[in-house]
C-alpha positions in Angstrom: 87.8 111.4 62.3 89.4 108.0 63.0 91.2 108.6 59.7 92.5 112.2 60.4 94.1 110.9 63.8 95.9 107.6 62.9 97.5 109.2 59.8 98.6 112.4 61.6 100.0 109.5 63.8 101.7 108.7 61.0 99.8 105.6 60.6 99.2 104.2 56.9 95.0 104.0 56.2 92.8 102.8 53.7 89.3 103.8 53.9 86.7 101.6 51.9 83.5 103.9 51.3 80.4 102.4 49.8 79.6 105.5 47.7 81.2 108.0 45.3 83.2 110.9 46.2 81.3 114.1 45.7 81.8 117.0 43.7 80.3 120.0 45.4 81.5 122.6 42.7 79.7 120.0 39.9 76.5 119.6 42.2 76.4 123.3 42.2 75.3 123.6 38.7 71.8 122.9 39.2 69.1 122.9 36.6 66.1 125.6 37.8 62.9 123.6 39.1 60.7 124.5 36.1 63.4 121.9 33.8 63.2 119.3 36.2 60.1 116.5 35.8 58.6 117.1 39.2 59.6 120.4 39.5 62.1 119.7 42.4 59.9 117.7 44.5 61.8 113.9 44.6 59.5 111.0 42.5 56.0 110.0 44.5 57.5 107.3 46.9 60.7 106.6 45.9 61.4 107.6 49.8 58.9 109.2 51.3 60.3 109.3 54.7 63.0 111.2 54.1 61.7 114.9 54.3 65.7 116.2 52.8 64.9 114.4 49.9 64.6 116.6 46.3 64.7 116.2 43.0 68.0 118.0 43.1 69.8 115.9 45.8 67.9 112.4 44.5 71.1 110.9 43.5 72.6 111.1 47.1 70.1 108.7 49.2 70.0 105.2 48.8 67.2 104.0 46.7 65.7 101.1 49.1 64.9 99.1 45.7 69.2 98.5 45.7 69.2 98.4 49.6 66.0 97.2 51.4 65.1 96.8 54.4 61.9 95.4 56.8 60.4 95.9 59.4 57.6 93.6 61.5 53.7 94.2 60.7 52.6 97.6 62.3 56.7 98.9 63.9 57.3 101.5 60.8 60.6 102.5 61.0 62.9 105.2 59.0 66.2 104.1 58.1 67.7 106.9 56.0 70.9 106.5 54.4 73.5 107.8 52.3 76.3 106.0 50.5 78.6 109.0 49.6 82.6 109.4 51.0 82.0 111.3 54.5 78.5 109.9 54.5 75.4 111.8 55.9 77.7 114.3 57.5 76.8 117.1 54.7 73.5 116.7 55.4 73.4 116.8 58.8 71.6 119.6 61.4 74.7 121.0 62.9 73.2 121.2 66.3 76.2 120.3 68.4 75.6 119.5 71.5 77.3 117.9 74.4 76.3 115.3 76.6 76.6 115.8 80.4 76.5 112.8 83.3 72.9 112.8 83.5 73.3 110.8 79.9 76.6 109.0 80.7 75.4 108.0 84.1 71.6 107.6 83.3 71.5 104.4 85.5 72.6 106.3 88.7 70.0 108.7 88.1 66.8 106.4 87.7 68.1 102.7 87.7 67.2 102.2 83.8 69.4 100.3 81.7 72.9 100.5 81.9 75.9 103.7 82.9 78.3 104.4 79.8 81.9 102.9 80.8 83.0 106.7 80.5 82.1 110.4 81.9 81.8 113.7 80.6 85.2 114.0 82.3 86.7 111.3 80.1 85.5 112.8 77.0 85.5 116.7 77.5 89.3 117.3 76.0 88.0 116.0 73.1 85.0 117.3 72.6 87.1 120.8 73.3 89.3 120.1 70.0 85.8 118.5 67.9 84.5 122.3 68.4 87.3 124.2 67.5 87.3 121.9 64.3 83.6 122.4 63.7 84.0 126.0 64.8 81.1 126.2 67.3 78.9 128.6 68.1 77.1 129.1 71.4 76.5 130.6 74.7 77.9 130.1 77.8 75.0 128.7 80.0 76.8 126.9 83.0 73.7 124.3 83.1 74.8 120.8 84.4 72.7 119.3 82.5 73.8 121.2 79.3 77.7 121.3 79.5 79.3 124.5 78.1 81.7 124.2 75.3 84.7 125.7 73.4 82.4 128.0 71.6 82.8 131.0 69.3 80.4 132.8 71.8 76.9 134.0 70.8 75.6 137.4 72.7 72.9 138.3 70.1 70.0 139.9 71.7 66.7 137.8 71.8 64.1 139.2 69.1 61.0 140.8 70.7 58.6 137.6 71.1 61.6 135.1 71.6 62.2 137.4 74.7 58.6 137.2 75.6 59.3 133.2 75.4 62.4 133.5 77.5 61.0 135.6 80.3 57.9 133.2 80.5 59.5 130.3 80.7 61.8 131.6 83.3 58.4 131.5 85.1 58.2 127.6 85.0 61.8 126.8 85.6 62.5 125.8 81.8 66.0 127.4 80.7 65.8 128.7 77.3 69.4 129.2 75.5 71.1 129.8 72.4 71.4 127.0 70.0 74.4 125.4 69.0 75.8 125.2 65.7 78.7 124.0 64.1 80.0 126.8 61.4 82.1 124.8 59.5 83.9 126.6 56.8 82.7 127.4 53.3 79.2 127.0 54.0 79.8 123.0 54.8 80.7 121.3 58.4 81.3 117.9 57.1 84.0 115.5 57.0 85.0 115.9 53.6 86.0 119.4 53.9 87.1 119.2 58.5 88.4 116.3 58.7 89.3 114.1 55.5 91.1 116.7 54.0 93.9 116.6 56.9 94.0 113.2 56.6 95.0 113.5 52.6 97.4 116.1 53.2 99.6 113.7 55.6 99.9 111.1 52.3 99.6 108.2 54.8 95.6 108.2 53.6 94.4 106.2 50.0 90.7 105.9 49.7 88.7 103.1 48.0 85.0 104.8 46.5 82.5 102.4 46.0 83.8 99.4 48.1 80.8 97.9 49.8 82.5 95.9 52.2 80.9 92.4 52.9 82.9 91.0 55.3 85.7 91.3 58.1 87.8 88.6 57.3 89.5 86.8 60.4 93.2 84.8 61.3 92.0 81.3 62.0 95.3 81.0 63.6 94.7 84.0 66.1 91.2 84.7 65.8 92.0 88.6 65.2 90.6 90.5 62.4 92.5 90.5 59.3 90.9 92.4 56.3 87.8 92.8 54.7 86.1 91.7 51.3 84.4 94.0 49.7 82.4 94.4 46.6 83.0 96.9 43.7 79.7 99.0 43.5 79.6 99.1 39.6 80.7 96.0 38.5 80.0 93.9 41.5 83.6 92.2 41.3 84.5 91.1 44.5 88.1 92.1 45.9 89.9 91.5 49.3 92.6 94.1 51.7 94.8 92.7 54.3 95.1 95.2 57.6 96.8 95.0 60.6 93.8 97.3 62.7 90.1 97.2 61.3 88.3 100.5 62.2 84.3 100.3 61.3 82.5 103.2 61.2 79.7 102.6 58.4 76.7 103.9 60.4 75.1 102.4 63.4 72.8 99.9 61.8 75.4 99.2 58.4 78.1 98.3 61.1 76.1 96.1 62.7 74.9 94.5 59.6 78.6 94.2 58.7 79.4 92.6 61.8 76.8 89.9 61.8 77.2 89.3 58.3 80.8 88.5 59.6 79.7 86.8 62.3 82.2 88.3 64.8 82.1 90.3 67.8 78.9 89.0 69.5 79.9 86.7 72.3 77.7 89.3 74.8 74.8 88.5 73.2 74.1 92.2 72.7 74.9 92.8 69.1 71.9 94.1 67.4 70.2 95.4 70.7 69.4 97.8 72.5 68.5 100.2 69.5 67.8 103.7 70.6 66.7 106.9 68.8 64.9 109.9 69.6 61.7 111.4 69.2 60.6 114.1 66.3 57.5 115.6 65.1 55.3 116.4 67.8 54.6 120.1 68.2 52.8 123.7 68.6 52.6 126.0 66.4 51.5 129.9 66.9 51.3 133.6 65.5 52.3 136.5 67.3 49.6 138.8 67.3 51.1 142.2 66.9 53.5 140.4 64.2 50.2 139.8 61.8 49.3 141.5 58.6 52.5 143.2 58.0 52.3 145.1 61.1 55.4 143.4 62.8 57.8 145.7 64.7 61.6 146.2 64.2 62.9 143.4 65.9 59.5 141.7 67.0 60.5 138.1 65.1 62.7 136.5 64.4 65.6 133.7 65.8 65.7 130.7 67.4 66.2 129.0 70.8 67.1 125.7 72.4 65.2 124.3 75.6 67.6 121.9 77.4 66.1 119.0 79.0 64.8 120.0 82.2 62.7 117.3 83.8 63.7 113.9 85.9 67.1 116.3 86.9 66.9 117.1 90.6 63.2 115.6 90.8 61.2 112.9 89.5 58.3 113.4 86.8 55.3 111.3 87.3 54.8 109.4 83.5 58.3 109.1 82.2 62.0 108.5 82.6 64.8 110.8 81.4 63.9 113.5 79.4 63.8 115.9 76.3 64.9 118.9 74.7 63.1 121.9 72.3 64.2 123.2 69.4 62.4 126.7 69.3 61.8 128.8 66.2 60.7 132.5 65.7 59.6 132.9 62.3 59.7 136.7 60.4 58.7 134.3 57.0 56.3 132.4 55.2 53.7 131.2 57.7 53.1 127.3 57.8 49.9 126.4 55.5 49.2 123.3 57.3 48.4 125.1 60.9 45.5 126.6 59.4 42.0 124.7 59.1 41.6 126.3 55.5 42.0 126.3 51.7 41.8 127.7 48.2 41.1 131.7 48.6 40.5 131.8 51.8 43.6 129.9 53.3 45.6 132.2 50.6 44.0 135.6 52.8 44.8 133.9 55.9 48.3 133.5 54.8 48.4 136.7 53.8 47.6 137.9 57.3 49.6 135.9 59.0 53.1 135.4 57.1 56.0 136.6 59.5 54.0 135.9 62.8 54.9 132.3 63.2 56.2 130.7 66.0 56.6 126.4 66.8 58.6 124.2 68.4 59.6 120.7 68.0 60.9 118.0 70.5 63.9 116.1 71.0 63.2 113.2 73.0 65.4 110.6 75.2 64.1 107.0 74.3 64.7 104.6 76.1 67.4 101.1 75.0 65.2 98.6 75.5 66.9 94.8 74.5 63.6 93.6 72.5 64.2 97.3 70.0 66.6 94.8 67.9 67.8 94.2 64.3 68.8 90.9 62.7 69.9 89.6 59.5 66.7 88.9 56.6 68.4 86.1 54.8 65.5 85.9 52.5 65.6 89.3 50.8 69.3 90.4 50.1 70.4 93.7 47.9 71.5 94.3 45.1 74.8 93.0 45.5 73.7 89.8 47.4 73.8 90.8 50.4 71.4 89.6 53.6 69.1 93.0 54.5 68.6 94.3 57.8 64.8 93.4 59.8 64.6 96.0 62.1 62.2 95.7 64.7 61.5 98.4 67.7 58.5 100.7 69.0 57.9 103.5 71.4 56.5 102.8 74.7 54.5 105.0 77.1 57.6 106.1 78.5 57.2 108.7 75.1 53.8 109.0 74.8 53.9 110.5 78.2 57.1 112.6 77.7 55.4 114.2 74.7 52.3 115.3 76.6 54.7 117.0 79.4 56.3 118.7 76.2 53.2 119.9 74.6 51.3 120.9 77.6 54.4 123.1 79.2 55.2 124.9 76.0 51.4 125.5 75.6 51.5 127.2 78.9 55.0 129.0 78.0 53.5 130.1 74.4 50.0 131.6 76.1 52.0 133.2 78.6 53.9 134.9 76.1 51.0 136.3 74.9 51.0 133.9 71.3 47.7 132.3 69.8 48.3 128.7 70.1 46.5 127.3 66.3 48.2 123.7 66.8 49.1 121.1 69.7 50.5 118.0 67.2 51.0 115.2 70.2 51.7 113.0 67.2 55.2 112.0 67.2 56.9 110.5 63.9 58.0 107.2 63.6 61.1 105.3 65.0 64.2 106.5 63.0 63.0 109.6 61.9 65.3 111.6 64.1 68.2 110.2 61.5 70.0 109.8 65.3 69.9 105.7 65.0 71.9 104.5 67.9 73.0 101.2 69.9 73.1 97.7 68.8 77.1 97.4 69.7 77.6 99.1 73.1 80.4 99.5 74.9 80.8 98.6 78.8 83.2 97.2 80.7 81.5 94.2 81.2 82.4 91.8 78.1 79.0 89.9 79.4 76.6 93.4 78.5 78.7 95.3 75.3 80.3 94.6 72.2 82.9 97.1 72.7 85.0 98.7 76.0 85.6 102.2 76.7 88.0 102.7 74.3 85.6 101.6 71.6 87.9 98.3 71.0 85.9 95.4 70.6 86.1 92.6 73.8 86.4 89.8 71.4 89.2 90.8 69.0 91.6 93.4 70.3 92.5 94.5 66.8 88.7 95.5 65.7 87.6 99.2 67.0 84.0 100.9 66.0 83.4 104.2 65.9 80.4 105.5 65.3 76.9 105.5 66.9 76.1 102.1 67.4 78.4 102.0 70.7 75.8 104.4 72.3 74.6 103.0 75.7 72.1 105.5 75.9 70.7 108.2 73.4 70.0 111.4 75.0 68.5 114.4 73.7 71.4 115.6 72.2 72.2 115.3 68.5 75.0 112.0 68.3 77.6 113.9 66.1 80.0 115.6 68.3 80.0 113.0 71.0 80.8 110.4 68.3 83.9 112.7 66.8 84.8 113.1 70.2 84.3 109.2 70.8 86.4 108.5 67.3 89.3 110.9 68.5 89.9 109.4 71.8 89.2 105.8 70.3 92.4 106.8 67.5 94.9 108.1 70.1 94.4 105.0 72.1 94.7 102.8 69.0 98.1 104.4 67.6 99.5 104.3 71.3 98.7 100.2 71.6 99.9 99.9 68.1 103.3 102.2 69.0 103.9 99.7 72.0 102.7 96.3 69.8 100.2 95.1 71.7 97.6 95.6 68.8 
């Protein structure tokens, strides 16, 4: 994003990626599962926390044997990555959600941590013109807590048992909307086909595949950032750019590696803290009666729904602080083996009777930015170009242990009062990181004592370094990071070309 807006500035970029460009029209051509050695499942462990991974997109992730990582004794955590141009947005959910005051100004509300230095007011214009890009669809809810958007509107009637759902939830005072989706174009809503491509078409923008970047290089004279060095991914030869503005925006926990690998922009003390996420995993899964053995009706199944957060709002909940969100699903296809207590012939006659009559949801929890969830530098295991790796070290509290038996126990009661057979309450949650929604470690604030960055994303210790991606998060929310971080970028790039227009960056 930062790119599309300084070069339609008419600013000159170059954008250092650690990975290859992607063909999509090559990856297309993909063998059928019987040619492949595991039959389209990815190797045994080559990275078995990362559920996207396939035989077919294998060559995409980054193999932790090139880029480790650690993590202390008993504090497993997911780091999943991608080193492609336009990174892990092709591969992202598309939920695109915006976040209201109760995230931005999560202090006021319960006195935990810290307010973000902006407001839903600061940031709405933007995320207006990050929706029209992403084309997104949605309903109009007019929900505080779940700001409406600049949506291509969604009016589609609720399926049979989804309505049942709606109406009993309505019961309980938990809203239950549309999702939100980002349509893209072409089947993709990624940077390399939104964003990237405008950014070509202006000629101002040359991109650099496979620079690993090592280090910011900085003035000794005026202690502003001058360049970077950066490493060539194939034949590890090391080269160096001069810049005038350095923009980072390798992912929360790369940019923050980058950074203290640079030693620069930590005279807060916060770098590497405050690491947030959110929670995935834990769930409930049920049939629909009159939806088993074929016998479903026209229009009985099918869809899905989102659940806004709806606790600690107006009212306090005894156990936790902030809250979390649903994602709902209404299944008319193949019925999840693992619900069912069975296997061989008779779990394959259970199936039978219950394909098209599943229902579950899964949990998007808030957790909470504690300063002791950290990462620091491993000097004694590097990658494969030489490089320090990342320890990162962070838990869950009670804060989500509690939040997830509030979830599980008031979509029970929503599910039985729809009339579904509850087969599975998971209170299991998965580890940090899973969520792929790492965020924190370089805050902003207004305070150079408490951030890395200020509200413009421009760093309090050299005026010419700006980050935009997640790792300037105060707090995480429910919501999924990526429109809030385009709309971050966008404002973060107009206010960049205007201080460089007037020569004061």
């Amino acid at each position: 994003m930062a790119a599309k807006i300084l070069t339609e500035k008419g600013i000159a970029c170059t954008m250092l990626d650690a990975g290859p460009m992607l063909n999509f029209e090559k990856n297309r051509e993909l063998k059928p599962a019987h040619e492949l050695p595991f039959r389209g499942f990815d190797a045994p462990g080559r990275l078995p926390h990362v559920f996207q991974a396939s035989e077919f997109n294998a060559n995409i992730w980054l193999d932790e044997k090139v880029a480790p990582y650690s993590y202390p004794p008993g504090q497993t955590y997911n780091w999943v990555r991608v080193r492609s141009v336009g990174g892990r947005s092709p591969f992202w959910g598309r939920q695109s959600f915006r976040h209201s005051d109760y995230e931005f100004k999560s202090k006021d509300h319960d006195g935990f941590g810290e307010n973000w230095p902006i407001s839903l007011k600061d940031l709405a214009p933007y995320y207006s013109r990050v929706e029209e890009i992403f084309r997104v669809t949605g309903h109009t809810d007019h929900l505080p807590q779940y700001p409406d958007g600049n949506f291509i509107e969604d009016n589609s009637p609720w399926s049979g048992a989804m309505q049942r759902f709606v109406d009993a939830g309505k019961k309980l005072g938990v809203p239950v909307t549309k999702p939100r989706s980002a349509l893209g174009k072409d089947g993709l809503a990624a940077s390399i086909n939104l964003v990237i491509p405008d950014a070509v078409a202006t000629g101002k923008l040359t991109t650099i595949p496979n620079a690993i970047v090592r280090k910011i290089t900085v003035d000794k004279k005026t202690g502003l950032a001058d360049g970077a060095i950066f490493i060539d991914r194939h034949s590890h030869r090391e080269m160096e750019m001069k810049a005038r503005v350095v923009v980072v925006a390798a992912g929360t926990l790369e940019t923050t590696r980058l950074l203290m690998l640079s030693e620069i922009c930590n005279s807060s003390g916060a770098l590497g803290h405050y690491l947030t996420d959110q929670i995935y995993g834990a769930g409930i899964i049920c049939s629909v009666p009159e939806a088993r053995d074929g016998k479903a009706a026209h229009g009985l199944m099918g869809g899905g729904a989102l659940i806004p957060r709806f606790r600690n709002l107006d009212t306090k909940t005894n156990g936790f602080l902030r809250g979390y969100a649903v994602n709902v699903s209404c299944s008319n296809g193949p019925f999840d083996a693992r619900a069912l207590p069975f296997y061989g012939k008779e779990l394959d006659q259970k199936l039978q009777s219950y394909n098209g009559s599943g229902f579950s949801t899964d949990i998007m929890g808030e957790t909470l930015g504690h300063y002791e969830n950290h990462v620091s530098l491993n000097k004694q295991v590097v990658d494969a170009w030489g490089m320090p790796t990342l320890n990162i070290s962070t838990k869950y509290t009670t804060n989500e242990t509690n939040m997830t038996k509030d979830y599980i126990d008031t979509m029970a009661a929503m599910a039985e009062a729809a009339g579904f057979d509850i087969l599975v309450k998971n209170y299991e949650f998965n580890p940090p990181g899973f969520s792929i929604h790492e965020q924190g470690t370089a805050r902003m604030s207004d305070d150079p004592k408490k951030g890395v960055v200020n509200k413009w994303n421009q760093s309090h210790d050299m005026k010419n370094l700006f980050i935009t991606d997640a790792s300037v998060f105060v707090s995480s929310g429910w919501q999924n990071p990526t429109i809030t971080m385009c709309a971050l970028a966008m404002r973060a790039s107009e206010y960049l070309a205007e201080e460089m227009r007037k020569g004061n960056v």
